[in-house]
C-alpha positions in Angstrom: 69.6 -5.5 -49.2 68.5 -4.4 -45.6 65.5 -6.9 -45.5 68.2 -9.9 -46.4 70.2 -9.4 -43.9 68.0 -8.5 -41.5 66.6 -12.1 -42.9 70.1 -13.6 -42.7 70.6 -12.6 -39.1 67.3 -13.3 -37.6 66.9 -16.7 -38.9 70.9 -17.8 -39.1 72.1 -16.1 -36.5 74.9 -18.7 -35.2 76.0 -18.9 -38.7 76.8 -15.1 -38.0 78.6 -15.5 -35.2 80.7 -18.3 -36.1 81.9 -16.3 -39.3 82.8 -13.5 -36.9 84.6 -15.6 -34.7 86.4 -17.2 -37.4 87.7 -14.1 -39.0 88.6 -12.7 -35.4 91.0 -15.4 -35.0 92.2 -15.3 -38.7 92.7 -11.5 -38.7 94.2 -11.4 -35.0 96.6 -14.9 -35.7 98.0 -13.7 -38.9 98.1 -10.0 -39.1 101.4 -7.9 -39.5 102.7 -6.0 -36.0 103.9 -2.3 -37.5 105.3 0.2 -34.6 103.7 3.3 -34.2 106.5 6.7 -35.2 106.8 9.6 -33.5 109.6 10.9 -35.8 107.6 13.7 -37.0 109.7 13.9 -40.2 108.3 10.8 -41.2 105.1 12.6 -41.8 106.1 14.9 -44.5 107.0 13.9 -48.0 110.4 14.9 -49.4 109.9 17.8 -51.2 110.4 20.1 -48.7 113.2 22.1 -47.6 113.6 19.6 -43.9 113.6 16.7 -45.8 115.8 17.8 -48.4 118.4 18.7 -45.3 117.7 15.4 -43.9 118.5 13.3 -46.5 121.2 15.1 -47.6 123.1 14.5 -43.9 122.1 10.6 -44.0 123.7 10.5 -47.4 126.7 12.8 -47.3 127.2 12.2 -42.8 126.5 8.2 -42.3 128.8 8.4 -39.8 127.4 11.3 -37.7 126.4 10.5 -34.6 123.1 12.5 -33.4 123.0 13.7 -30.0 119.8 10.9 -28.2 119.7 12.4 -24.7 121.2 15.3 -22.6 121.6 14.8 -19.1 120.7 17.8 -17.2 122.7 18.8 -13.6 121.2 21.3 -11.1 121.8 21.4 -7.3 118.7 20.0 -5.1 118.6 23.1 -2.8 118.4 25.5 -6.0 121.8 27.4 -5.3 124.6 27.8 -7.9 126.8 24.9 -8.9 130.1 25.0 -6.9 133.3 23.8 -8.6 133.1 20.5 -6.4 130.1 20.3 -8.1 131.2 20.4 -11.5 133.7 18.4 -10.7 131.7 15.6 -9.5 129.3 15.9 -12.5 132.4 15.1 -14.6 133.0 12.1 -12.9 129.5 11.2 -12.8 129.1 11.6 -16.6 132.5 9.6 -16.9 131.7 6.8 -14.8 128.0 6.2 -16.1 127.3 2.5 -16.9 125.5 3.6 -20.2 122.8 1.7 -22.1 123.9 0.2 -25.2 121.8 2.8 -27.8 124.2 5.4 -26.2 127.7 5.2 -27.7 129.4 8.3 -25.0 129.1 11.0 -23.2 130.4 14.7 -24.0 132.3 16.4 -22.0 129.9 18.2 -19.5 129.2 22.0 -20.4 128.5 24.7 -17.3 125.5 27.5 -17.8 126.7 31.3 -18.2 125.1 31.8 -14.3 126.3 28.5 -12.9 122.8 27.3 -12.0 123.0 24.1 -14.5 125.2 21.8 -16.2 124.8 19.7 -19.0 126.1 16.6 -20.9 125.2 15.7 -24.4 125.0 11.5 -25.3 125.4 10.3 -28.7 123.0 7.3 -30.0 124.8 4.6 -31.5 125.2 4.3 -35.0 121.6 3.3 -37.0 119.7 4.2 -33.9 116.8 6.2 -35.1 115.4 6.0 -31.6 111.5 5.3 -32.6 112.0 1.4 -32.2 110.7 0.5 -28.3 113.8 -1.4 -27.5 115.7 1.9 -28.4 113.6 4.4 -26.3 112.8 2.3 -23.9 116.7 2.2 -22.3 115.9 5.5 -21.3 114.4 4.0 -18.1 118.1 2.4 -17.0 119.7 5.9 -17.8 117.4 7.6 -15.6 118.3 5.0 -12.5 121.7 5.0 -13.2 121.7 9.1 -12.9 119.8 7.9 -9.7 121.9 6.1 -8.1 125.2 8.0 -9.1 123.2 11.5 -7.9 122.5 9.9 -4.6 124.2 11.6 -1.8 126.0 14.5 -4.1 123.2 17.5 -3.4 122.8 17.1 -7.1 119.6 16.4 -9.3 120.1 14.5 -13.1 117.0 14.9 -14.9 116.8 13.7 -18.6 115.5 15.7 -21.8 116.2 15.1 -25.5 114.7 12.7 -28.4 114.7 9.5 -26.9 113.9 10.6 -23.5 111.2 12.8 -24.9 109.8 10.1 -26.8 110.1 7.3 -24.2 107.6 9.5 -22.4 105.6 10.2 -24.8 105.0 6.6 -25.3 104.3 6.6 -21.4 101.8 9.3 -21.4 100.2 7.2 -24.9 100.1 4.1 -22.8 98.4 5.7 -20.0 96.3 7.8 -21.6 95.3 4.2 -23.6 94.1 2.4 -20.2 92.6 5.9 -18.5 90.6 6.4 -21.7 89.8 3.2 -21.8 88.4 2.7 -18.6 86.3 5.8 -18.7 85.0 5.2 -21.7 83.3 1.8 -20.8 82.2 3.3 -17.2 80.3 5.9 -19.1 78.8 3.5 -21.5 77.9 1.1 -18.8 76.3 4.2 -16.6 74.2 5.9 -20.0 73.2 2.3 -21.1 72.2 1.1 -17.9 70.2 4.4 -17.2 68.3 3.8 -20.8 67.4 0.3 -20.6 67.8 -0.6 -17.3 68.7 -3.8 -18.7 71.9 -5.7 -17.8 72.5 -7.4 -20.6 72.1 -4.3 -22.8 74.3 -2.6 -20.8 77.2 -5.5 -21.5 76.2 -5.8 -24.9 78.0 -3.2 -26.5 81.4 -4.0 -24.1 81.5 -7.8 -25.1 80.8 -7.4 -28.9 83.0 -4.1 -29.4 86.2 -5.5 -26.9 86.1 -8.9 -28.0 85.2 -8.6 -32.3 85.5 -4.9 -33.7 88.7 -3.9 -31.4 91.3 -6.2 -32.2 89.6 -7.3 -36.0 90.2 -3.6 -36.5 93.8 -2.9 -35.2 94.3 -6.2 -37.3 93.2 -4.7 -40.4 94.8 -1.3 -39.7 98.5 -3.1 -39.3 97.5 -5.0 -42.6 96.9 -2.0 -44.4 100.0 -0.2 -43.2 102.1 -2.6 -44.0 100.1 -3.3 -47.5 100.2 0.3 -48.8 103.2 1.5 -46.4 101.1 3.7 -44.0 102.9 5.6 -41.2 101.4 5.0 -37.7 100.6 7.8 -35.5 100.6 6.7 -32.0 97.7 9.2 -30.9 96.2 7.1 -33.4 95.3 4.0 -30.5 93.6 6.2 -28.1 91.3 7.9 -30.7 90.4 4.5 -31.7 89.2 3.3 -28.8 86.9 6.2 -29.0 85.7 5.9 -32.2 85.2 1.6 -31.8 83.4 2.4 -28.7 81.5 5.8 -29.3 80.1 5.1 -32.7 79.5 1.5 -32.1 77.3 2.2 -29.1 75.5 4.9 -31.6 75.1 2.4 -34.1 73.8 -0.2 -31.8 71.7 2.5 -30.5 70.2 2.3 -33.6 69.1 -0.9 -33.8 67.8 -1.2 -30.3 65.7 1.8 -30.2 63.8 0.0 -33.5 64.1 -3.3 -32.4 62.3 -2.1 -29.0 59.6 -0.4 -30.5 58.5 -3.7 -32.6 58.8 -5.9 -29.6 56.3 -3.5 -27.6 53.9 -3.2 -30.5 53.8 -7.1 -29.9 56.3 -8.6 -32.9 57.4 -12.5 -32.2 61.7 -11.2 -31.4 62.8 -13.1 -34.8 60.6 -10.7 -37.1 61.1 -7.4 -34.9 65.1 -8.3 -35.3 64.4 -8.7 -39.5 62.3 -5.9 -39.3 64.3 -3.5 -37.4 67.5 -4.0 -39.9 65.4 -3.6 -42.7 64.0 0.2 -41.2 67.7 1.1 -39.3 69.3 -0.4 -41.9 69.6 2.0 -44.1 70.3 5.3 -41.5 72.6 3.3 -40.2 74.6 2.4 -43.5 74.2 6.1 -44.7 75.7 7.5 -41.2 78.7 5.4 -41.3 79.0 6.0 -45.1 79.4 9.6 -43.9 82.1 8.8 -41.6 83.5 7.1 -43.7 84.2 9.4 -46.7 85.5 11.7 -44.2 87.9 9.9 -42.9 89.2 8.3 -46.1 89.3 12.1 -48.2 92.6 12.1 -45.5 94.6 9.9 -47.9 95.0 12.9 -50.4 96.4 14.9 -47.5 100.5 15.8 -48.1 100.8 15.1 -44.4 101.7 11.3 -43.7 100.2 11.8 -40.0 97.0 12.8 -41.7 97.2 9.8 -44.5 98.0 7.3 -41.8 95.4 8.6 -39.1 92.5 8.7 -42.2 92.2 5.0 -43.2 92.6 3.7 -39.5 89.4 5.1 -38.3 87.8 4.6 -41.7 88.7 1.0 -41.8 87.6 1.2 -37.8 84.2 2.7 -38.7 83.9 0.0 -41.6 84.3 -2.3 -39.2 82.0 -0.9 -36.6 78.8 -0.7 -39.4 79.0 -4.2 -40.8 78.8 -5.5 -37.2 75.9 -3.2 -36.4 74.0 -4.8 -39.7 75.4 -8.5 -39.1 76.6 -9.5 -35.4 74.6 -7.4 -33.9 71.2 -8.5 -34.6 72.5 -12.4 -34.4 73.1 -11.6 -31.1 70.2 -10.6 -30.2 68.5 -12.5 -31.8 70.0 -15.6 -29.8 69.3 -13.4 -26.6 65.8 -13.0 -27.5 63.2 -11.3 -24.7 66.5 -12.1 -22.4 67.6 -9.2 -23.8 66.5 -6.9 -21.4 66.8 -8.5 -17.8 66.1 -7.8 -15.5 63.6 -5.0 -16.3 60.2 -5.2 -17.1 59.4 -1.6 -17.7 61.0 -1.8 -21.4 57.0 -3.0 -22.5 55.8 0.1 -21.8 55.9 2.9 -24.7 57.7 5.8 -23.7 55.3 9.0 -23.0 58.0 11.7 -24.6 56.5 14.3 -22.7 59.7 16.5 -23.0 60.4 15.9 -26.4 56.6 16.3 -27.1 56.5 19.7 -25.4 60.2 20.9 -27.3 58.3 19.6 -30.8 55.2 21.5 -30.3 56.6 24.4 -29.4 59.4 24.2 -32.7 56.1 23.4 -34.7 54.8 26.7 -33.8 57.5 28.8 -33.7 60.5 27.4 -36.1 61.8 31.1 -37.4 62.2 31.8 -33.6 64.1 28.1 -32.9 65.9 29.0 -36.2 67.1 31.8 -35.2 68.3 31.7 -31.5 70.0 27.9 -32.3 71.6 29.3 -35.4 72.4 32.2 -34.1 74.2 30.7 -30.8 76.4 29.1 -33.4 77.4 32.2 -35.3 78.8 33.7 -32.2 80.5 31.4 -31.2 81.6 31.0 -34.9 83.4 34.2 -34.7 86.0 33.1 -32.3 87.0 30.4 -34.7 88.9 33.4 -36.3 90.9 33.6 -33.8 92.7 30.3 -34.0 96.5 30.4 -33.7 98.0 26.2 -34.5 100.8 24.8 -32.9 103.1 22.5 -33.9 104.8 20.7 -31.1 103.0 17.1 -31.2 106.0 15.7 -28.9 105.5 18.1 -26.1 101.6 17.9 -26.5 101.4 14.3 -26.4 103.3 13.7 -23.3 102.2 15.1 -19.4 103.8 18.1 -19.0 105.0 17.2 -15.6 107.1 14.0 -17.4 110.9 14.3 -16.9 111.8 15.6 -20.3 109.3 18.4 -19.7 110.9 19.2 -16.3 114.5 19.0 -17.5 113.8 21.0 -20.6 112.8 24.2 -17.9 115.5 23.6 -15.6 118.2 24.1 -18.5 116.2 26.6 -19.6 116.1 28.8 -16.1 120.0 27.1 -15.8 120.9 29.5 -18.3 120.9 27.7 -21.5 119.2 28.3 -24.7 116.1 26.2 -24.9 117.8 24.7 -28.4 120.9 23.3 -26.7 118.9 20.0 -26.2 118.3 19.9 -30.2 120.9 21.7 -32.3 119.5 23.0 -35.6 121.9 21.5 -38.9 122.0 23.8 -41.9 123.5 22.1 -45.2 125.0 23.5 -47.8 124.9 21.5 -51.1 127.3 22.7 -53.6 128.1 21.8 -57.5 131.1 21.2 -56.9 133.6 20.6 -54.1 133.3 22.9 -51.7 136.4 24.5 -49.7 137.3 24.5 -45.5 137.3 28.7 -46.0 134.1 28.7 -47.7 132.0 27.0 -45.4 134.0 29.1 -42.1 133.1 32.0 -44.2 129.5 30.6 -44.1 129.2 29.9 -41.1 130.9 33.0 -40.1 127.7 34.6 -41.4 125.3 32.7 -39.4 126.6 34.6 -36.1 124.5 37.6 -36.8 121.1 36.0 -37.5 118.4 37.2 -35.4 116.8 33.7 -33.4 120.5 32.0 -34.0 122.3 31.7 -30.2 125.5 29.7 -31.6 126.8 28.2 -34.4 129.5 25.5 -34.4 131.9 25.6 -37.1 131.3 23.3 -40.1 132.4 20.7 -41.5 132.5 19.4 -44.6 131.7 15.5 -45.9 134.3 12.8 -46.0 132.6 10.9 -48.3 131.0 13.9 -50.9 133.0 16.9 -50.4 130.4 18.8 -52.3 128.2 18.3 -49.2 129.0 20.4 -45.6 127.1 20.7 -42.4 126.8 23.7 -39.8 125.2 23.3 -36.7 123.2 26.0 -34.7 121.9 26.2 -32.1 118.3 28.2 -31.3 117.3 31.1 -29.1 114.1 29.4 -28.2 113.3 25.7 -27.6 113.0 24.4 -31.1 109.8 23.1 -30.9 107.9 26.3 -29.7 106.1 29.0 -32.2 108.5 31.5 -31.6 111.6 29.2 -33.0 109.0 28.5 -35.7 108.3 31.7 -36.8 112.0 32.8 -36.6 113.1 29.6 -38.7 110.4 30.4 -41.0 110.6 34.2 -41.4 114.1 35.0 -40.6 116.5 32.1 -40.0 115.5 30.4 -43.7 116.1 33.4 -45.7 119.4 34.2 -44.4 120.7 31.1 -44.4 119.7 30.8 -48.4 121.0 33.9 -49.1 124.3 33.8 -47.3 125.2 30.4 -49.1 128.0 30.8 -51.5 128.3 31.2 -54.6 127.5 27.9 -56.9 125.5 26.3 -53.4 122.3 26.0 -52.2 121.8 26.2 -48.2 118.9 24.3 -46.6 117.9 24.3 -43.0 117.1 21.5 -41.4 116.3 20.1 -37.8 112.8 19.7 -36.0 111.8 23.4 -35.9 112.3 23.4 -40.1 110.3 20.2 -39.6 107.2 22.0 -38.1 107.3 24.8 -40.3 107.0 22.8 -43.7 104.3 21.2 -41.6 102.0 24.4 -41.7 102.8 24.8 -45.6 101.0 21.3 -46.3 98.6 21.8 -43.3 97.2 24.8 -45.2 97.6 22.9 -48.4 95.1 20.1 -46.8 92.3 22.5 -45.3 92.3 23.5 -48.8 92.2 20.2 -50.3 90.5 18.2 -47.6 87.7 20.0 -46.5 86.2 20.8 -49.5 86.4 17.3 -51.4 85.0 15.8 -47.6 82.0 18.4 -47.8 81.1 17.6 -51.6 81.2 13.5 -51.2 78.6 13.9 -48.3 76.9 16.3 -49.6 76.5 13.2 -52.7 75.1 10.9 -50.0 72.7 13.1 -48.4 71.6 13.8 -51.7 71.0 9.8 -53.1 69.9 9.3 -49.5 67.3 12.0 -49.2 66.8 11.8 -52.7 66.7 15.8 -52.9 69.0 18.9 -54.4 67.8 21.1 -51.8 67.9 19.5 -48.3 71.4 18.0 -48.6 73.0 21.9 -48.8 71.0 23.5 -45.7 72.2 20.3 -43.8 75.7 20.7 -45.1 75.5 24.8 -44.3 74.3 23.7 -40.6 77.1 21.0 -39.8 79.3 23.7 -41.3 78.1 26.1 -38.9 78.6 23.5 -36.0 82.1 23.3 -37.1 83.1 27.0 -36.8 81.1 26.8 -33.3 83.1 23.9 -32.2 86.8 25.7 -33.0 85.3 29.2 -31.8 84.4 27.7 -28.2 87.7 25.7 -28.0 90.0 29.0 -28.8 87.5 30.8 -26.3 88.4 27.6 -23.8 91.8 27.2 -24.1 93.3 30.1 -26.3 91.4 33.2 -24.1 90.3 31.5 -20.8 93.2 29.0 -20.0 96.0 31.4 -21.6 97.4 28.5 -24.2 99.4 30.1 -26.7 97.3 28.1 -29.3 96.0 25.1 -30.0 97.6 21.8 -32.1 97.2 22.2 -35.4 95.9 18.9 -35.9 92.4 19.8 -34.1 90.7 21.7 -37.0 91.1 18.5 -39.5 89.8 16.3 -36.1 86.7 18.5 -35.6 85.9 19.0 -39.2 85.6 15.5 -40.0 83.8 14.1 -36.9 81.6 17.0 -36.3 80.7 17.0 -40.1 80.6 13.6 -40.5 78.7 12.3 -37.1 76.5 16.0 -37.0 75.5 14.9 -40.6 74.5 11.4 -38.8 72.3 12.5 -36.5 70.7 15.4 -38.9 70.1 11.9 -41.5 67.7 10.7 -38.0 65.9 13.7 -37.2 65.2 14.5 -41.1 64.2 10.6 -41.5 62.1 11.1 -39.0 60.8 14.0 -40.7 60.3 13.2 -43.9 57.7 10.1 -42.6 55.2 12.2 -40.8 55.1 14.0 -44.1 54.5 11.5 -46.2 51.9 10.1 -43.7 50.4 13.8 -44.7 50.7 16.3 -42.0 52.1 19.9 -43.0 55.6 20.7 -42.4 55.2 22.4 -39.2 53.6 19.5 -37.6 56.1 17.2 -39.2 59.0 18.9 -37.5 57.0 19.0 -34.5 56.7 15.0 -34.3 59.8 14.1 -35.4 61.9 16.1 -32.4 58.9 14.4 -30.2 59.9 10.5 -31.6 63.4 11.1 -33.1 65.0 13.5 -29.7 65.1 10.3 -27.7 67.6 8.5 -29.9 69.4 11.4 -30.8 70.2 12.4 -27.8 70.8 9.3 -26.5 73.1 8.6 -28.9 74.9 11.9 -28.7 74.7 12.1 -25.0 76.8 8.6 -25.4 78.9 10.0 -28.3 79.9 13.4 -26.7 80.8 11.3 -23.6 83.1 9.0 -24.7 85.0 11.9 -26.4 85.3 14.0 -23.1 86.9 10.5 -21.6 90.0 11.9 -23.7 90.1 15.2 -21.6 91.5 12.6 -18.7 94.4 11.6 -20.6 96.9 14.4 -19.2 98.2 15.7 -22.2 97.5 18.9 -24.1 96.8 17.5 -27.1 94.1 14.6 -26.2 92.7 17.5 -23.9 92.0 19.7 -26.7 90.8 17.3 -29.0 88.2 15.6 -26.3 86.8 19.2 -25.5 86.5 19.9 -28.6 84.9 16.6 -30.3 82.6 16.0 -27.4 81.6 19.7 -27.7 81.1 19.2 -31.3 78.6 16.5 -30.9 76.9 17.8 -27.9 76.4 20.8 -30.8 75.7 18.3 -33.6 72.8 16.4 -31.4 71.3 18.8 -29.1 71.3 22.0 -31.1 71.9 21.1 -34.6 69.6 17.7 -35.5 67.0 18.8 -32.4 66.2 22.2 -33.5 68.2 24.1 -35.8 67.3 21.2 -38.7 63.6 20.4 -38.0 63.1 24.6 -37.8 64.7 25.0 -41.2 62.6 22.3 -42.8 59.5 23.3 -41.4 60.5 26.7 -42.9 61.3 25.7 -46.0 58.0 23.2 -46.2 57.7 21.1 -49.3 60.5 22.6 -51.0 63.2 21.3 -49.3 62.5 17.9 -50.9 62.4 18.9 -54.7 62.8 17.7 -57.3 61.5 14.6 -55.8 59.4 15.6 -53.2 60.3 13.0 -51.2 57.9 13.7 -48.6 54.6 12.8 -50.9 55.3 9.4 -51.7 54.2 6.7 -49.2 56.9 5.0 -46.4 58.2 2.5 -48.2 62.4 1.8 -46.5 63.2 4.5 -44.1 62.6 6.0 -41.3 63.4 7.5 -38.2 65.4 4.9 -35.9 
């Protein structure tokens, strides 16, 4: 199959690029547009104890109007609110010319100590605020506040929903372009430094920003909208990543072959054929990897995790068939062109360093073994110590954005952090249910430990068996300390106080995040496991071997537990974060396993052909860190530097996550695949190819790229 389309794209190479061109157009011109959600209910499915309170107040409360924004007052110079002061923040909230997805203002409330005051909005009625024309009003609220502030000694800063998620979109946006930018920069600095070739350097820019970027978004919208997908808007930066990151690697592949034919003197049509029929095959395998790891997410509970899964599988897809297709017609119409202006790519590489690294693993694998394996375990350790978070608003926005800044001011003001986000509880009755019986209720709710207030409740219009109290938190809703309250304390009084005949459920963002951690556990157990045995099924057809495949698995494994150890040690014990987002272990398990299984797949390659050529294990190993290390850690060097590019985003969550994947990889390429692999296999000799002993039979498809 490799040889034919190396065939295919070495001798009809514009026939290539005119079918990419033409589904570019089709894919881009005809695709659905869906809006990425930050409504982090939208994630969970609707057996859990938020939903359940959710749908019940949609049903039963049409007519509710949610609180959208709260407006928060403080004095500029710091000092106490006077009673002009309140005064004038009444007639500022009274006068305000407000955007049309607020329907009014509450009257203003005044902290315990005077130092803040605050006025709730309402959204208007079917505003779920996630639509961009909704969220993005938030901007003429904000210079409204401005200009009626202006003069008065008084600050109005904005916090709630829609102002927390216009900024999030803000901080998405530029974290997109930042990302963006230093992601290219990086590729055009490694690239150029490799190849020293212009063109080359472009190559990867032109073909990735102008076919695989928007033929993928394309094909992600279509299959959100075909099998109603949620979008995550994290999801855009991460793809940027993944289009450019893995389709440098995978070009990487190619070019490193293609090179070596054209210096051993091949006419460019036949090194092109040739080096798709050798990298071919790595290359198909690797992505397969990446693949299967990111698609086991669709039998995740989590909706973030189902809709996050098939986008970067469908990217990665993508990404391989135009590193066995457009790729090489490219070159191929390039020809020696290719690498102006340097002349220098005719000369072989000498090695020397990854000569003198493979001589000394040949001789001394147990002691390579050992001191790379055990750097891993010790840092595996700390990955005990992980403690998840659940606050993806707050994590995906700067935390110097106004919502941030408005949320500590009420909170120093006075105010419990959960006045912004008041916390429903519903009771749901067989029958009707009666005014004394949900006052006695909520009566009850005064005394619960993490509960600051509770406004009296009221009971549906429309289903009288239906009633809603609203609380309001201690803590700010969205932190572990609400969680843990909701979860331990809040949710079992509130069941066990609801009358007789009724069932109480608790509702609100902070019940939101902790049904998140039940099916986040539910997926580690689910996930993982299925991930690990489908690659552990390619490596096995692949390497055609029982044996390898599971000390390859037990390495990227390893890698993984180093990974979350060294970002707890980062950010958990050295920068003082309470924890990290919970998201990260799923993110580093899949591309550490998936692209450390990649890059294990070229050094093993590699391996496995100076066996069969007939040298003993030992020397084996030593050669194939000495002619594999150069593309491996090229390509990882590339890889784990287009993941750091996320650390530049500004926003907890995107920090984490690019510390952590671009540690990963660094792990995956320069200690895993170049030592910790090779030492193991020269340990293990001509075992760790049975039952088919791979390693005796002559090169016939692959090898090292």
């Amino acid at each position: 199959m490799f040889a034919a389309l190396g065939r295919l794209a070495s001798r009809r190479p514009w026939f290539v690029i005119a079918a990419w061109i033409v589904l570019a157009v089709v894919v881009v011109a005809f695709h659905p547009k869906v809006e990425a959600t930050t409504d982090q209910a939208d994630f969970l499915p609707d057996k859990y104890e938020s939903i359940k309170a959710t749908s019940l107040i949609t049903d039963a409360f049409p007519q509710q109007q949610d609180s959208g924004a709260t407006v928060v007052f403080d004095r500029t110079d710091g000092s106490k609110l006077t009673q002009a002061d309140v005064s004038k923040v009444g007639e500022i909230v009274t006068g305000l010319d407000l955007p049309k997805v607020f329907t009014g203002a509450q009257d203003p409330q005044v902290s315990p100590t005077n130092q803040v005051a605050i006025a709730n909005l309402t959204l208007a009625k079917g505003v779920t605020g996630q639509d961009p024309e909704d969220y993005n009003q938030v901007k003429d609220l904000r210079d409204g506040l401005k200009d009626a502030t202006k003069g008065t000694g008084l600050r109005a800063q904005t916090t709630g929903s829609l102002p927390q998620t216009y900024d999030q979109s803000e901080s998405g946006s530029n974290a997109e372009a930042i990302v963006g930018l230093a992601t290219i920069l990086l590729i055009i600095v490694l690239l150029a430094l490799i190849f020293r070739s212009v063109i080359i350097t472009l190559l990867p820019i032109f073909i990735i920003g102008f076919f695989l970027t928007p033929v993928a978004n394309g094909l992600i919208d279509t299959a959100a909208k075909l099998f109603g997908l949620q979008k995550d808007p994290s999801t855009s930066v991460i793809l940027i990543v993944v289009l450019f990151g893995i389709g440098t690697d995978y070009i990487l592949f190619f070019l490193f072959r293609y090179r070596e034919r054209m210096r051993d003197g091949d006419e460019h049509r036949n090194a092109v054929a040739h080096a798709i029929e050798r990298a071919g095959e790595a290359i198909a395998s690797a992505g397969a990897a990446v693949f299967v790891a990111f698609m086991t997410l669709v039998l995740s509970t989590l909706g973030i995790f189902r809709s996050i899964g098939p986008s970067l599988a469908i990217a990665v897809a993508v990404t391989v068939i135009a590193a066995l297709t457009l790729v090489p017609a490219v070159v191929t119409v390039l020809g020696r062109a290719l690498f102006w202006p340097s002349k220098k790519w005719k000369r072989p590489s000498t090695g020397s360093r990854f000569a003198r690294i493979g001589t000394s693993l040949g001789k001394n694998p147990v002691r390579y073994a050992i001191a790379s394996g055990g750097l891993l375990a010790v840092l595996a350790v700390f990955a005990l110590g992980f403690n998840p978070t659940f606050d993806l608003g707050a994590s995906s926005s700067a935390s110097d954005v106004e919502s941030a800044t408005a949320t500590k001011t009420l909170e120093d003001g006075g105010f419990s952090a959960g006045a912004t986000q008041p916390t429903p509880v519903v009771l749901k009755s067989k029958g009707d249910l009666s005014q004394a019986a949900v006052d006695s209720f909520a009566d009850s709710l005064k005394n619960v430990d993490g509960i600051a207030q509770v406004i009296s409740g009221q009971i549906s219009p429309a289903d009288p068996s239906t009633a809603v109290v609203m609380t309001v938190l201690d803590h700010d809703p969205a932190s572990d300390t609400a969680l843990v309250a909701v979860r331990d304390v809040i949710r079992p009084a509130v069941h066990d106080a609801a009358p007789d005949g009724a069932t109480a459920y608790v509702g609100g963002i902070t019940s939101v995040f902790v049904d998140f951690k039940a099916a986040m556990n539910r997926d580690y157990a689910v996930v993982f496991p299925v991930a690990a045995v489908i690659i552990l099924l390619i490596l096995g057809l692949l390497l055609r071997s029982l044996v390898a495949p599971w000390y390859l698995m037990v390495s990227v494994g390893l890698g993984f537990a180093a990974t979350l150890g060294a970002s707890v040690i980062v950010f958990q014990h050295i920068a003082g974060d309470t924890g990290l987002i919970f998201l990260l272990p799923i993110y580093i398990y899949l591309f550490v396993v998936a692209l450390g299984t990649d890059y294990n797949i070229l050094m093993i390659a590699r391996l496995r052909e100076e066996a069969r050529e007939g040298r003993p294990p030992r020397e084996a190993a030593a050669l194939a860190v000495r002619h594999a290390g150069p593309t491996v850690g090229a390509a990882g060097l590339i890889l784990a530097g287009t993941f750091a590019s996320l650390m530049l985003a500004g926003n907890s969550l995107l920090t984490s996550m690019g510390f952590a994947i671009s540690f990963g990889i660094a792990v995956a390429a320069f200690v895993m695949a170049m030592f910790f692999t090779p030492a193991l296999t020269a340990i293990i000799g001509h075992a760790a190819w049975w039952p088919g002993h791979g390693d005796e039979k002559a090169p016939t498809e692959m090898s090292e790229v």
